[in-house]
C-alpha positions in Angstrom: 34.2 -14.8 -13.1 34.8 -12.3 -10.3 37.0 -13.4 -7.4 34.3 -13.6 -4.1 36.2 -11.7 -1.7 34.8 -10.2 1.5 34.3 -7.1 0.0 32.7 -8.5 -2.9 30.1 -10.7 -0.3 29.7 -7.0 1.8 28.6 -5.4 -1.4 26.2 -8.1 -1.9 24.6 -6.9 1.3 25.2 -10.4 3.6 26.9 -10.5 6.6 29.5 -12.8 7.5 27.0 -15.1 9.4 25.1 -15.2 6.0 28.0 -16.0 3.7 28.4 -19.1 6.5 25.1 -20.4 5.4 25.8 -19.7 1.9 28.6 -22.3 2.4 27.0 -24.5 4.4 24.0 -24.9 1.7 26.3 -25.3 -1.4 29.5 -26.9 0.1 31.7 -24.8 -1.7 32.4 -21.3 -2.6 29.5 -19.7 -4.6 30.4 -17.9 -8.4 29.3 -14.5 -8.7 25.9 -15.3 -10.3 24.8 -17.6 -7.0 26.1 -15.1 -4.6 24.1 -12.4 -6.8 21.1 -14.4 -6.3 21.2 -15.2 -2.7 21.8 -11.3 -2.0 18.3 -10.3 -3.5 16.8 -13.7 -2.1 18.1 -13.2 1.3 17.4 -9.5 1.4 14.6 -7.6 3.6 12.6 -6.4 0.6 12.3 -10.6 -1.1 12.5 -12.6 2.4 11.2 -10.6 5.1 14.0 -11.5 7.5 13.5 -9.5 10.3 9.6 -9.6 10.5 8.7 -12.7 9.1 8.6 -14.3 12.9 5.9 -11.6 13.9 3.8 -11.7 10.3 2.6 -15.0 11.4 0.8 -14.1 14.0 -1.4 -12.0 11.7 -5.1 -13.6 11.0 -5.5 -14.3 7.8 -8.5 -16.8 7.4 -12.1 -16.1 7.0 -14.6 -18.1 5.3 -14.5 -15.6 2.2 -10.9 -15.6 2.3 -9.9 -17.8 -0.5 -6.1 -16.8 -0.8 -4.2 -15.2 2.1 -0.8 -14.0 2.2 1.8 -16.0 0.4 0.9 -15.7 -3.2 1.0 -12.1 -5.8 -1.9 -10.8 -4.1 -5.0 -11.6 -1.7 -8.0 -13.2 -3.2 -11.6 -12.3 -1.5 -15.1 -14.3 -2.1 -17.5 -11.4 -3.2 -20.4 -13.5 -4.2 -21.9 -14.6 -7.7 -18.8 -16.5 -8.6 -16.4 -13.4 -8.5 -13.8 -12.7 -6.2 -11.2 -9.2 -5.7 -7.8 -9.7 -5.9 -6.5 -6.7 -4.6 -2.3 -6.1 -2.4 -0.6 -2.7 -1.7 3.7 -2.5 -2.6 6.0 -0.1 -1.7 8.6 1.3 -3.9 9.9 4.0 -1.5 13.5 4.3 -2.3 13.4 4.6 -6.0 10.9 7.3 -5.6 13.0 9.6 -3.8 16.1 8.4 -6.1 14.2 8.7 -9.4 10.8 10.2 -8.6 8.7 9.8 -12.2 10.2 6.3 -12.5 10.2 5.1 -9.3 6.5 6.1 -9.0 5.6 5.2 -12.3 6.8 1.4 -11.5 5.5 1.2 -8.7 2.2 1.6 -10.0 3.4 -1.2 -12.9 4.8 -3.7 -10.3 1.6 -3.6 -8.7 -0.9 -3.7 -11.2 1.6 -7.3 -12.3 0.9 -8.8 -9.0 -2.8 -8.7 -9.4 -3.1 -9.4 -13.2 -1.2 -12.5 -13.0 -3.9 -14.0 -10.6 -6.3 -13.8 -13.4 -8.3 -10.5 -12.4 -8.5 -7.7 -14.7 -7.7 -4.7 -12.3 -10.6 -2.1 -11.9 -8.7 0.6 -9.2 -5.7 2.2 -8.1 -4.8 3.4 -5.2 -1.9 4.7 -3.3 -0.5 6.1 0.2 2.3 9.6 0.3 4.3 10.5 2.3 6.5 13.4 1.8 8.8 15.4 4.3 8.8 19.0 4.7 7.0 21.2 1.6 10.2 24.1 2.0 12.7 21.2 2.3 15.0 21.9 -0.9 13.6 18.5 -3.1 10.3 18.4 -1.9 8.4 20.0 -4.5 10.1 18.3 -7.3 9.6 15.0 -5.3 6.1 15.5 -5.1 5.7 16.8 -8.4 7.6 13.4 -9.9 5.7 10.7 -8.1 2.0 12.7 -8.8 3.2 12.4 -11.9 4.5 9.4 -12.4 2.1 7.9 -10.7 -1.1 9.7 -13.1 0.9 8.9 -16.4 1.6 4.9 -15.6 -1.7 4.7 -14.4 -3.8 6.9 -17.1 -2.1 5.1 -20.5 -2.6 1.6 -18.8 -6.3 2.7 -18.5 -6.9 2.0 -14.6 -8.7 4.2 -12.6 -6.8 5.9 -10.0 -9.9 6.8 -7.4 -8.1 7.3 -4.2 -5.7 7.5 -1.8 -4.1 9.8 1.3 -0.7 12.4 0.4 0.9 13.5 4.2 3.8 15.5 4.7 6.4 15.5 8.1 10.0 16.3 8.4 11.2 12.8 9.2 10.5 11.7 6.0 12.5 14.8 4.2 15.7 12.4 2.9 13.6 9.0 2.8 9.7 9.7 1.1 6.9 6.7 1.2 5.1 5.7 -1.8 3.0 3.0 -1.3 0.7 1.6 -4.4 -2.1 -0.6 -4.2 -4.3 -2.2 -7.1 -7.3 -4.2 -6.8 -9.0 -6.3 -9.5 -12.0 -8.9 -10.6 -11.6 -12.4 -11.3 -14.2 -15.1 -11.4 -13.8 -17.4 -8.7 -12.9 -20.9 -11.0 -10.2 -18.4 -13.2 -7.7 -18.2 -10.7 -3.8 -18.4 -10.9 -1.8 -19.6 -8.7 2.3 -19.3 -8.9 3.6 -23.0 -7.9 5.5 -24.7 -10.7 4.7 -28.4 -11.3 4.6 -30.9 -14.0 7.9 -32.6 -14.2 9.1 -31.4 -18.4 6.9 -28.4 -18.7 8.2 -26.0 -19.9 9.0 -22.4 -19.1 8.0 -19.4 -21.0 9.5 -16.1 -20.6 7.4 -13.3 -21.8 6.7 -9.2 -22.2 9.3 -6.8 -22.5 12.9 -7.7 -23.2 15.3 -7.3 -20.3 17.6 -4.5 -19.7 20.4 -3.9 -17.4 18.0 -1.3 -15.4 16.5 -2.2 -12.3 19.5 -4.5 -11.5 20.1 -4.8 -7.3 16.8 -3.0 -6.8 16.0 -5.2 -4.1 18.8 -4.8 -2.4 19.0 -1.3 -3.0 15.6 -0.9 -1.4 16.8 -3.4 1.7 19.3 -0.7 2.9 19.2 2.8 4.2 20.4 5.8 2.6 23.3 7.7 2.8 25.2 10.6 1.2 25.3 8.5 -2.3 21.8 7.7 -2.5 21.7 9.7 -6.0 24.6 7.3 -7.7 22.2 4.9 -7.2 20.1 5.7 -9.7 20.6 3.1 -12.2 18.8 0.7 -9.9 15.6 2.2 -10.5 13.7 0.2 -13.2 12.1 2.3 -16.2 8.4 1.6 -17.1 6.5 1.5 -20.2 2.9 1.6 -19.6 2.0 0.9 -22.8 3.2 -2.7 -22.9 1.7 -3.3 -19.6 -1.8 -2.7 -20.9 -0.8 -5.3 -24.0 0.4 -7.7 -21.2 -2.6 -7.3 -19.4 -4.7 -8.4 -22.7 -2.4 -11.0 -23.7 -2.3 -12.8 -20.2 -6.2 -12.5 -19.7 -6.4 -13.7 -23.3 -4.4 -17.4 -22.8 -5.8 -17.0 -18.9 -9.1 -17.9 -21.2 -7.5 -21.0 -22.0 -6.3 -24.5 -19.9 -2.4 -23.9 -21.5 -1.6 -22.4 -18.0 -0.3 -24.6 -15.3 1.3 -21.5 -12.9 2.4 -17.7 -13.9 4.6 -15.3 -11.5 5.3 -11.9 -12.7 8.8 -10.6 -12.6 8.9 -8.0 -9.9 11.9 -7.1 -6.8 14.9 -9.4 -8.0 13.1 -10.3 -11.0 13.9 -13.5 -13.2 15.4 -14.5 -9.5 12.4 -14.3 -7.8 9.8 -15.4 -10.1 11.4 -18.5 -11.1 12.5 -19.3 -7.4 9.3 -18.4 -6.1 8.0 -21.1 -8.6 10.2 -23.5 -8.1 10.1 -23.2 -4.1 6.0 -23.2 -4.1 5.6 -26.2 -6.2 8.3 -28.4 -4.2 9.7 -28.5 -7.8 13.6 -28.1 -9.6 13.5 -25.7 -12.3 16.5 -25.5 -14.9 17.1 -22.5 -17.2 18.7 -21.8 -20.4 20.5 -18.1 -20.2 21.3 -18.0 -24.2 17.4 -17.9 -24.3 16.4 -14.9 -22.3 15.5 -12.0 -24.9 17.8 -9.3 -24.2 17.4 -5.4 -24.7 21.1 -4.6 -24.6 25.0 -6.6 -26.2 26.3 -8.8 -24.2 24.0 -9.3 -21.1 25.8 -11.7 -18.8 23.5 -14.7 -16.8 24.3 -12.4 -13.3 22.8 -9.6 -14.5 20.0 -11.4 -16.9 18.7 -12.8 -13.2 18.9 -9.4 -11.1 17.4 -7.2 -13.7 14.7 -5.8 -12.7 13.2 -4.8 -16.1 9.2 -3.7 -16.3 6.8 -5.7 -18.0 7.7 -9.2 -17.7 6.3 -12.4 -16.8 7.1 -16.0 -16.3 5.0 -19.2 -17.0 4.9 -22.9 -16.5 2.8 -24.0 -19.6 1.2 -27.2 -20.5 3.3 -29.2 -22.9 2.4 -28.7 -26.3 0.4 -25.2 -25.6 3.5 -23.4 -26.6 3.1 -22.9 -30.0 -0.5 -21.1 -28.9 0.4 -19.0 -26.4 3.2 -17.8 -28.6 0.8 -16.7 -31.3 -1.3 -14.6 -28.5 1.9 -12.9 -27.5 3.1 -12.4 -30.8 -0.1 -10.7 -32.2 0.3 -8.4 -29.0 3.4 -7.5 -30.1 5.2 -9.0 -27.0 8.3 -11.6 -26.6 7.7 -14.7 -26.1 10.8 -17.5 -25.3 10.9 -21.2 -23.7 13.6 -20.5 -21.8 13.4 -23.6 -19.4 11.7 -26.5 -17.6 10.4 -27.6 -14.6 12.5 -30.2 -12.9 12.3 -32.5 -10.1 16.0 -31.9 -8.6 14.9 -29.1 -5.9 17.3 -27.2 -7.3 18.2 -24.1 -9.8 20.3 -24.6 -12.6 21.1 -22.1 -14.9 22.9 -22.9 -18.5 24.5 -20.3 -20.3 27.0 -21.2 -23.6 26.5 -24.7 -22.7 27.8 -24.5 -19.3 25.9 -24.2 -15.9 26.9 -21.3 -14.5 24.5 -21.5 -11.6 23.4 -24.7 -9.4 21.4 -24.0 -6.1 18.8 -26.1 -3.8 16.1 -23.9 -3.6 15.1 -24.7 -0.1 18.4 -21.9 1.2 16.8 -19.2 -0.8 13.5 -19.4 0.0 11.9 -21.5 2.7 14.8 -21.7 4.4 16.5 -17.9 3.9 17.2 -16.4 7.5 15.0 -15.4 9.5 15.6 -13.2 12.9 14.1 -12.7 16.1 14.9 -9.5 16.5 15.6 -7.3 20.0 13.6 -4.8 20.9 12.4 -2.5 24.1 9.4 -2.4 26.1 6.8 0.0 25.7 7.9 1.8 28.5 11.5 1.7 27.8 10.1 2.9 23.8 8.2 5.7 25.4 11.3 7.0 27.5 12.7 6.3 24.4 10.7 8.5 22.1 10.6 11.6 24.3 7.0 11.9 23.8 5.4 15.0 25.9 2.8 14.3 28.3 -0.4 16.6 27.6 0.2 19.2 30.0 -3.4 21.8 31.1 -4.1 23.2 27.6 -6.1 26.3 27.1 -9.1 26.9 25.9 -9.7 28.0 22.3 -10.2 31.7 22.0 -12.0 30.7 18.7 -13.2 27.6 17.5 -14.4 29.0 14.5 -11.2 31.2 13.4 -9.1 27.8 14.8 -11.2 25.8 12.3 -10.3 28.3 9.2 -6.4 27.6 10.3 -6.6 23.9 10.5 -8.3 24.0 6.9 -5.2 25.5 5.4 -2.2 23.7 6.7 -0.8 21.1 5.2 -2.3 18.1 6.4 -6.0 19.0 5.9 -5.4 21.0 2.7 -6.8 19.8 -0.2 -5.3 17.2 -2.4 -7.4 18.7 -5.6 -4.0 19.5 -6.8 -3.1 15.6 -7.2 -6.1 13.9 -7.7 -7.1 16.0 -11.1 -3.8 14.7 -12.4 -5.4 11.0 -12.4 -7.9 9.6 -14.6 -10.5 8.3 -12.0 -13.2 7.7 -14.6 -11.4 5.2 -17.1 -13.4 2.4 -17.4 -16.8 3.8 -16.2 -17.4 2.0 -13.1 -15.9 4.6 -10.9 -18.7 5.8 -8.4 -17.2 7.9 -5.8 -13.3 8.8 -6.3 -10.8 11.0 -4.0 -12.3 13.5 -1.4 -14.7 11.1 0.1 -14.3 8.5 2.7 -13.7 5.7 0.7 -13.5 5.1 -2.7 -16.2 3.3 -4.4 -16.0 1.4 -8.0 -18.6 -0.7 -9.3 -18.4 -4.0 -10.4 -19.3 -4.0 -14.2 -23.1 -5.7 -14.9 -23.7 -5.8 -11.8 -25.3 -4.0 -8.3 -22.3 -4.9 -6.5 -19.7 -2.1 -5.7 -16.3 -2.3 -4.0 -15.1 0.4 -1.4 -11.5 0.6 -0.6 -9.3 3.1 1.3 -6.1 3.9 2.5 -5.4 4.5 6.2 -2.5 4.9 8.6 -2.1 8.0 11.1 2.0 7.6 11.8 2.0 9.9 14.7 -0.3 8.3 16.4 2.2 5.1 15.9 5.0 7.1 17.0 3.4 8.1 20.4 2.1 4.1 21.3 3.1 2.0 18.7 0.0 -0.6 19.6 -2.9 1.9 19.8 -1.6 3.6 16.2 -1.6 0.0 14.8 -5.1 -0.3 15.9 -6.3 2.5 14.7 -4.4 1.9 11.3 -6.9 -0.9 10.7 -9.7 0.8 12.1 -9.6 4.1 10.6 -10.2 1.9 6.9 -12.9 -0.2 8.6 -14.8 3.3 9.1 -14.0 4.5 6.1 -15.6 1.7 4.2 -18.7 1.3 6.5 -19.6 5.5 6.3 -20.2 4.7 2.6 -22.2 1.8 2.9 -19.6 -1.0 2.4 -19.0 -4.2 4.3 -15.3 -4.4 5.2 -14.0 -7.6 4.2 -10.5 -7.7 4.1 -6.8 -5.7 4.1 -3.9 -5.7 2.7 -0.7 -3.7 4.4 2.4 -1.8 3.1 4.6 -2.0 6.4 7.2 1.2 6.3 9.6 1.0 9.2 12.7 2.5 9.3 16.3 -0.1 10.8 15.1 -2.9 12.4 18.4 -3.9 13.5 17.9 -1.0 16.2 15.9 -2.2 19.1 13.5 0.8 19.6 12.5 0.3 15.9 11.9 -3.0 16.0 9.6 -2.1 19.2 7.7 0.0 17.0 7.4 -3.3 14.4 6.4 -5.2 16.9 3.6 -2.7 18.2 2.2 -1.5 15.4 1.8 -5.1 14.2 0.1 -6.5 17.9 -2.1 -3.7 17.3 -3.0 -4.5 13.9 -3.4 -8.3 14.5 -5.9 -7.4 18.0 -7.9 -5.2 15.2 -8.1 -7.2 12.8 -9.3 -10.0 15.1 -11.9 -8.1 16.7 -13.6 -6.7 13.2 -13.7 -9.6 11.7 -11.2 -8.0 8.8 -8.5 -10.4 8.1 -5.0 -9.4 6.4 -4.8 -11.4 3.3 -1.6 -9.7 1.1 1.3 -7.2 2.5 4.8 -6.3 1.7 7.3 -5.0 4.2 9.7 -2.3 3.6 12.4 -1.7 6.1 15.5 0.8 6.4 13.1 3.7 5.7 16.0 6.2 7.2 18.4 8.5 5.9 22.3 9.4 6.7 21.7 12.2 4.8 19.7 14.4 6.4 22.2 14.2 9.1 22.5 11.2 11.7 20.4 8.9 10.8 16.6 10.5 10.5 14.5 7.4 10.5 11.1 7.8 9.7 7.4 7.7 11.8 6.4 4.1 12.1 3.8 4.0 8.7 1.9 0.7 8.7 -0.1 2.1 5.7 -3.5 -0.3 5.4 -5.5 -1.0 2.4 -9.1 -2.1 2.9 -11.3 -3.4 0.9 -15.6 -4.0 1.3 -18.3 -4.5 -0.4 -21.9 -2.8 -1.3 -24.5 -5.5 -2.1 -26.2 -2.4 -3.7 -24.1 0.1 -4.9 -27.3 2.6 -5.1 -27.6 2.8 -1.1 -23.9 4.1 -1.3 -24.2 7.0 1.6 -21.4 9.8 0.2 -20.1 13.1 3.2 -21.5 16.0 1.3 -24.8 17.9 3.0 -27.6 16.9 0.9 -30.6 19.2 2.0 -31.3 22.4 4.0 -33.4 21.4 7.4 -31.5 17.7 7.7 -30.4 17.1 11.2 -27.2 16.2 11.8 -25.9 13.4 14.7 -23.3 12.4 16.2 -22.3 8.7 16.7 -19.8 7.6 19.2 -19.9 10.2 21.9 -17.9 13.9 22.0 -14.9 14.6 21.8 -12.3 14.8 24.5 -9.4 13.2 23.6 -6.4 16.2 22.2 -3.4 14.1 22.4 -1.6 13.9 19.1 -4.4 15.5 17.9 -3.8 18.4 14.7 -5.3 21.2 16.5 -2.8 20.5 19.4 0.2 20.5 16.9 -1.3 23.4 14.9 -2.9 25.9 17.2 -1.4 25.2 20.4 2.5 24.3 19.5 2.3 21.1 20.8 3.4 17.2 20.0 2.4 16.0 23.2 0.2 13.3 25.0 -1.0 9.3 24.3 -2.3 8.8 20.5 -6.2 8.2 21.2 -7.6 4.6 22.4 -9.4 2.6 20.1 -12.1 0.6 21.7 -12.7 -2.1 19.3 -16.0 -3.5 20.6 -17.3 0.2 19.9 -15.9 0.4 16.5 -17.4 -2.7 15.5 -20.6 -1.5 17.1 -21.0 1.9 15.4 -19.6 0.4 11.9 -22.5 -2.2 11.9 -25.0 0.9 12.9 -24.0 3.1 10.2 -24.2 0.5 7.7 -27.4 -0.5 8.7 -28.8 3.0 8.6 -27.4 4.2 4.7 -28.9 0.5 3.9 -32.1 1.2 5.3 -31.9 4.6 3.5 -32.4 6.2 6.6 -29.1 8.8 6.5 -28.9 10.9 3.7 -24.9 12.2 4.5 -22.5 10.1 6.5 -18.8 11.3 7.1 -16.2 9.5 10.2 -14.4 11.5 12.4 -11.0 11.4 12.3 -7.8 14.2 11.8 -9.0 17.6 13.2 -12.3 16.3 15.0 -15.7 17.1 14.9 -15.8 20.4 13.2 -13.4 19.6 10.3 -15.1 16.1 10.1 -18.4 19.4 9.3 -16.4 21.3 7.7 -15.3 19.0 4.9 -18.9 17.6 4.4 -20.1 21.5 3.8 -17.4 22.0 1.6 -18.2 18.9 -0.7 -21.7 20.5 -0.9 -21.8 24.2 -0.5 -24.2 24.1 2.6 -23.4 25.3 5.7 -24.9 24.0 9.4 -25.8 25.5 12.6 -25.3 23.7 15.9 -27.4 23.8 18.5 -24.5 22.9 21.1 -22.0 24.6 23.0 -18.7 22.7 22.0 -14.9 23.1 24.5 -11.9 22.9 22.6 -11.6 19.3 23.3 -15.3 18.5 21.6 -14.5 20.3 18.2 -10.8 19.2 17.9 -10.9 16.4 19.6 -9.4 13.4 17.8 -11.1 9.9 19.8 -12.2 7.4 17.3 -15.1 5.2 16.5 -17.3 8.2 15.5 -19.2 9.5 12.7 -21.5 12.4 11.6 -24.4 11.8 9.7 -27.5 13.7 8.6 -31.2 12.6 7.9 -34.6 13.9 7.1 -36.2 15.9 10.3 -37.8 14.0 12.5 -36.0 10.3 12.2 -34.7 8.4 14.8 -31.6 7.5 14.9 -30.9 5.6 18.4 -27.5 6.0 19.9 -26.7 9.0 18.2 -26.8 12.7 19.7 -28.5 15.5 17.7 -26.2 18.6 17.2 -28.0 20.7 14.3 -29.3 20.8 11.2 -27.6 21.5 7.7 -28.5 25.6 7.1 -27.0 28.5 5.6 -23.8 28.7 4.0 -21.6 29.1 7.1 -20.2 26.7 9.6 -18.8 28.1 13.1 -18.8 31.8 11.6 -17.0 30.7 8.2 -18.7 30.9 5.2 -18.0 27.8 3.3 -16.5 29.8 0.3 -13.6 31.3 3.2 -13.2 27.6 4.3 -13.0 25.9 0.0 -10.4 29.3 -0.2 -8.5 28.3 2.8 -8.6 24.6 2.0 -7.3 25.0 -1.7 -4.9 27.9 -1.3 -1.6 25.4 -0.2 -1.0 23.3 -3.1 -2.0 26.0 -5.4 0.4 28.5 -3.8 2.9 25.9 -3.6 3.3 24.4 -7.1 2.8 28.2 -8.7 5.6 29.4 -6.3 
């Protein structure tokens, strides 16, 4: 084997501190295959070194909070013995290296982590973020990952329903793409990862492994530079198609008792999955290399373990349920090995040509693996920092109504029709309200019950007050789900910062997570599954271009009755339409400020928690009672594009019966909704503005507005 020198350890990605503890927890020199394994182990992507010490002060319990973080995915009580399993992944840096794979298994990884718990998935979802649309590679980085993303997720026959696509320089050399899945289990079917039963055996099975995929962790723990593209054989190659036999093959012995605990191979691979299972059960676990099925000649046991092939599982069975399980895996045309057992050593062994090429104590690599306190600034020493403007006197709008026509053609309000036709929303027939609404809404089969889920995080707001965008992270999804009926119950987080290791980054950790935990707290709305991707910057764009602080948040709620479900489009000529949650006044950070006036300037808005709560229990309340017939939240671009969009999705226009200042049609303050209802109802607490009527809103037909709003991607893409 390779001489460890300290280049080799420095390729590895551990510093000389690290190698230490490497020493200290074998007593000796590691062989390449250990020090291969501690490297994805000990990196940011598997072991969360630098934020682990402020995740924990996340809430994570709630009496219909049956699994919280810590396991493949969150698990949720929904009533009538079923529960959602649902977690959000990133797989940024493979995206921008390899966009269609990178993408593609990024939607496969995460569709593993909820399968393996026992739930058959029922939605996809995701979170974009691109740079610039004239930067060089953008279009073909957007038209890779839309893609990718639509052809892993069409052939595996999940829905893709929703989802958010937002573009800003600082992500032009280092792109987001977060995926999130969420599924159905029954509440006495699910699967847990922790290995135990001293003798049972381990079963490998799926797709054989490859050398692709191998260092992806790492890969995806460090920033990029100049060489990003050589790095291309890290990013794993999917195969949809097997996934959706996996799927039926694991549901199929999940029907049985022959499963004792199940992990599926994602970052670091056979590494992680059999550490993880090891580590969680307080168990040994010894492996026999010769056994692994291999793709490719001459696969060695370092790269067998850091391979980060698609389509792969592990499994503790229970003795004698081998030659069963085998014969489900078979007839799905999937491998199927004992490669191993479970042991009660504590450590990992690994065997290959009748030698042990590999012997570890698990508690180093996982319980155990580093964790740092990191430095970081004050928020005023962050705000000197981030040379944020202070909102100056801004002047009026000369025209809200041709200011309005504008905002509904630049790229952050333009319409994402362009992407969303590219996915299959209605696989599976359960899908009830898909992208271009507030929250997408999928029924649960046989039943009244519906889930709402959405995708939320405003990174310039987190840029401006790291706290007050976390917030508002959090409590832009809580709206989202209650203006279509739903009761929030839980999130889950994708967590894209760019080097922690520099303090004013970390502040930005730090603050968006405070913020997040004090939201979370105060709706009730616990975190139950995450994943953390840091070193989200570039060298090559040209001195290190970090990204906006992007806390993306999943959410997911629940309609007792999915036939209440309140949708944004104007239902009838003559409803009135009300505001909830007072006017506008608030243009820091806001889109019309960037947009119109030329400005990134002032505080991101305040969310006032108590208020949020407040209005979200109101407006569910109402669409329950059927007293609302159109509900939409107000948030990017203000009141009049929160109007605007609800005329387009119907073709009715409004007139209001108010006088509105700049800061009351653009205004961006939160905890606000517009809704409509009959003539005459009472709706207490909220301010009547108008009534749905005509086909214009603010002097713009709604046909100028649909033309406006659908002219960028088309323009783009046929450029």
């Amino acid at each position: 084997m390779s001489e460890i020198t300290p280049d080799v350890v420095e390729a590895h990605g551990l510093n000389s501190e690290e190698y230490e503890r490497v020493l200290n927890a074998l007593g000796r020199e590691p062989n390449l295959v250990e020090l291969g394994i501690f490297s994805v182990m000990w990196s940011e992507h598997c072991s969360y070194k630098s934020s682990r010490f402020h995740l924990k002060k996340l809430p994570t319990t709630a009496p219909w909070v049956i699994c919280g973080p810590g396991e493949n995915a969150g698990v949720i009580d929904i009533g009538d013995g079923q529960a959602a399993i649902f977690k959000m992944e990133s797989h940024n840096h493979p995206s921008y290296i390899e966009p269609f794979q990178g993408a593609a298994t990024g939607v496969g990884g995460i569709l593993r982590d909820v399968f393996t718990m026992g739930a058959r998935p029922v939605a996809n979802m995701n979170a974009l973020r691109f740079g610039r649309p004239d930067h060089p590679k953008m279009k073909h980085l957007v038209q890779g990952v839309v893609e990718g993303i639509g052809s892993y997720g069409n052939c595996v026959g999940v829905p893709t329903v929703g989802g958010e696509t937002n573009f800003h320089k600082a992500y032009d050399g280092n792109i987001l793409v977060n995926a999130m899945t969420v599924g159905v289990a029954e509440t006495d079917k699910i699967f847990y990862s922790a290995a135990t039963g001293l003798g049972n055996p381990i079963v490998y099975v799926g797709s054989k492994t490859g050398r692709d995929g191998i260092h992806g962790a790492t890969m995806a723990s460090a920033d990029f530079d100049e060489k990003s593209e050589e790095k291309r054989p890290t990013v794993q190659v999917g195969d949809p198609f097997t996934e959706k036999l996996l799927i039926e093959a694991c549901l199929e012995l999940m029907a049985t008792d022959a499963i004792v605990a199940i992990q599926d191979m994602g970052a670091a691979g056979l590494t992680s999955s059999s550490v993880e299972m090891a580590s969680k059960g307080g168990a040994g676990i010894r492996l026999n290399m010769n056994k692994v099925p291999c793709r490719e000649e001459a696969m060695t046991p370092y790269e067998m373990m850091l391979s980060e092939s698609q389509e792969r599982m592990l499994m503790v069975l229970q003795p004698g349920k081998e030659a069963m399980a085998e014969a489900i895996f078979k007839k799905w045309e999937l491998d199927f090995a004992v490669i191993g057992e479970v042991t009660d050593t504590g450590h990992m062994v690994l065997e290959f040509n009748g030698e042990v090429v590999c012997d570890i104590p698990l508690g180093p690599l996982a319980d155990d693996a580093p964790e740092y306190e990191r430095p970081y600034v004050s928020p005023e020493e962050y705000k000197a920092w981030a040379k944020v403007p202070a909102l100056g006197e801004v002047a009026e709008s000369a025209d809200i109504g041709a200011d309005l026509l504008k905002l509904m053609g630049t790229v952050d309000l333009a319409s994402r029709k362009w992407i969303w036709e590219q996915y299959d929303s209605q696989v599976g027939g359960d899908t009830m309200q898909k992208s271009g609404g507030d929250a997408a809404v999928v029924r649960i089969h046989n039943t009244q019950k519906a889930l709402a889920i959405s995708t939320d995080c405003s990174p310039r707001y987190c840029y401006a007050d790291p706290y007050e965008g976390g917030k508002q992270a959090v409590a832009e999804t809580y709206r989202n789900i209650s203006a279509v009926g739903g009761l929030p119950l839980a999130i889950t987080n994708c967590l894209n910062f760019a080097n922690p290791q520099r303090p004013e980054i970390m502040a930005q950790i730090v603050g968006c997570l405070n913020g997040m935990g004090d939201a979370c707290r105060a709706l009730d709305y616990p975190i139950v599954s995450g994943n953390v991707s840091l070193y989200n910057e570039s060298k090559a764009t040209g001195g290190g271009s970090a990204i906006l602080p992007t806390p993306a948040i999943g959410g997911v709620g629940l309609l007792a009755d999915h036939e209440k479900m309140a949708t944004l489009a104007f239902k009838n000529t003559g409803d009135e339409i009300f505001v909830l949650g007072g006017n506008g006044s608030h243009l820091g950070q806001s889109l019309w400020l960037r947009e119109i006036a030329g400005q990134e300037a002032g505080d991101a808005p305040k969310v006032d928690l108590k208020l949020e709560a407040e209005n979200g229990a109101l407006i569910r309340d109402w669409i329950n009672a059927g007293k609302v017939t159109a509900v939409h939240d107000v948030s990017d671009g203000g009141l009049v594009v929160a109007l605007a969009e609800m005329a387009l999705a119907s073709g009715l226009g409004c007139n209001l019966e108010v006088e509105l200042s700049t800061a009351e049609a653009f205004g961006e303050d939160q905890s606000r909704y517009v809704v409509t209802a009959p003539a005459g109802t009472e709706l207490p607490g909220a301010v009547r503005i108008g009534t749905v009527a005509g086909t214009k809103v603010l002097g713009n037909e709604v046909t100028a507005l649909r033309e406006a709003n659908e002219a960028f991607f088309k323009d783009w893409m046929e450029a």
